[in-house]
C-alpha positions in Angstrom: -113.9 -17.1 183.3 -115.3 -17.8 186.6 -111.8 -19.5 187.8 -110.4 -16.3 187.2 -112.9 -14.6 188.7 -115.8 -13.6 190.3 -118.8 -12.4 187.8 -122.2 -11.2 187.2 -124.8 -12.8 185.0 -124.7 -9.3 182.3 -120.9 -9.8 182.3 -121.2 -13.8 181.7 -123.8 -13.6 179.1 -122.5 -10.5 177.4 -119.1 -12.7 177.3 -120.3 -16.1 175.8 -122.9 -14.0 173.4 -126.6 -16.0 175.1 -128.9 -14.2 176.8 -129.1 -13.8 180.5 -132.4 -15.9 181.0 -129.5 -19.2 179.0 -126.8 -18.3 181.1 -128.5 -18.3 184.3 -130.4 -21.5 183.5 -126.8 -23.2 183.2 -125.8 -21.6 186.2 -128.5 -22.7 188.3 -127.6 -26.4 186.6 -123.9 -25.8 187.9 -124.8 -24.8 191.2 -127.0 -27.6 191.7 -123.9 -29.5 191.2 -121.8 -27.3 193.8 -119.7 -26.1 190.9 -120.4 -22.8 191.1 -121.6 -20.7 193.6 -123.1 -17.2 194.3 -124.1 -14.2 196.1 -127.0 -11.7 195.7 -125.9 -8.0 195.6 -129.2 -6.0 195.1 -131.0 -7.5 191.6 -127.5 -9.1 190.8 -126.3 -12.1 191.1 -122.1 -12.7 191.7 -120.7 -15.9 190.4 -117.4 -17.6 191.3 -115.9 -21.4 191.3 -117.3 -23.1 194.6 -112.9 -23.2 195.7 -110.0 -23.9 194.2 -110.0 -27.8 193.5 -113.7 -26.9 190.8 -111.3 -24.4 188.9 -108.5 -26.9 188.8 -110.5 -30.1 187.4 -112.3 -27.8 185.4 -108.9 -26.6 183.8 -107.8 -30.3 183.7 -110.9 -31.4 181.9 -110.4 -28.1 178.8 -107.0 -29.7 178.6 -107.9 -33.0 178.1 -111.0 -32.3 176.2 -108.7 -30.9 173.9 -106.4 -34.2 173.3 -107.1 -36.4 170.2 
């Protein structure tokens, strides 16, 4: 989703069915890895992909993840 484009936590959560305090533990995991990264707008939080070449291994590894 976040390839795709740019989020809030509420919109993330609300999406995967977990609750806000889950999805932003993972996404404080994912930025730690420079994954993902964020901006504060008021109390919320904006995720996207750190650039483009995140989104495309991320893609890459679905796909293969899906291969027997």
């Amino acid at each position: 989703m976040l390839s795709k484009r740019e989020l809030c936590v509420c919109d993330i959560a609300a999406a995967v069915k977990l609750s806000q305090s889950a999805v932003s533990h993972q996404l404080r995991v994912l930025r730690g890895a420079r994954l993902v990264k964020y901006r504060k707008d008021g109390k919320n939080a904006w995720y996207s992909v750190s650039d483009s070449h995140v989104g495309v291994l991320l893609r890459q590894a679905i796909a293969h993840a899906g291969h027997e």
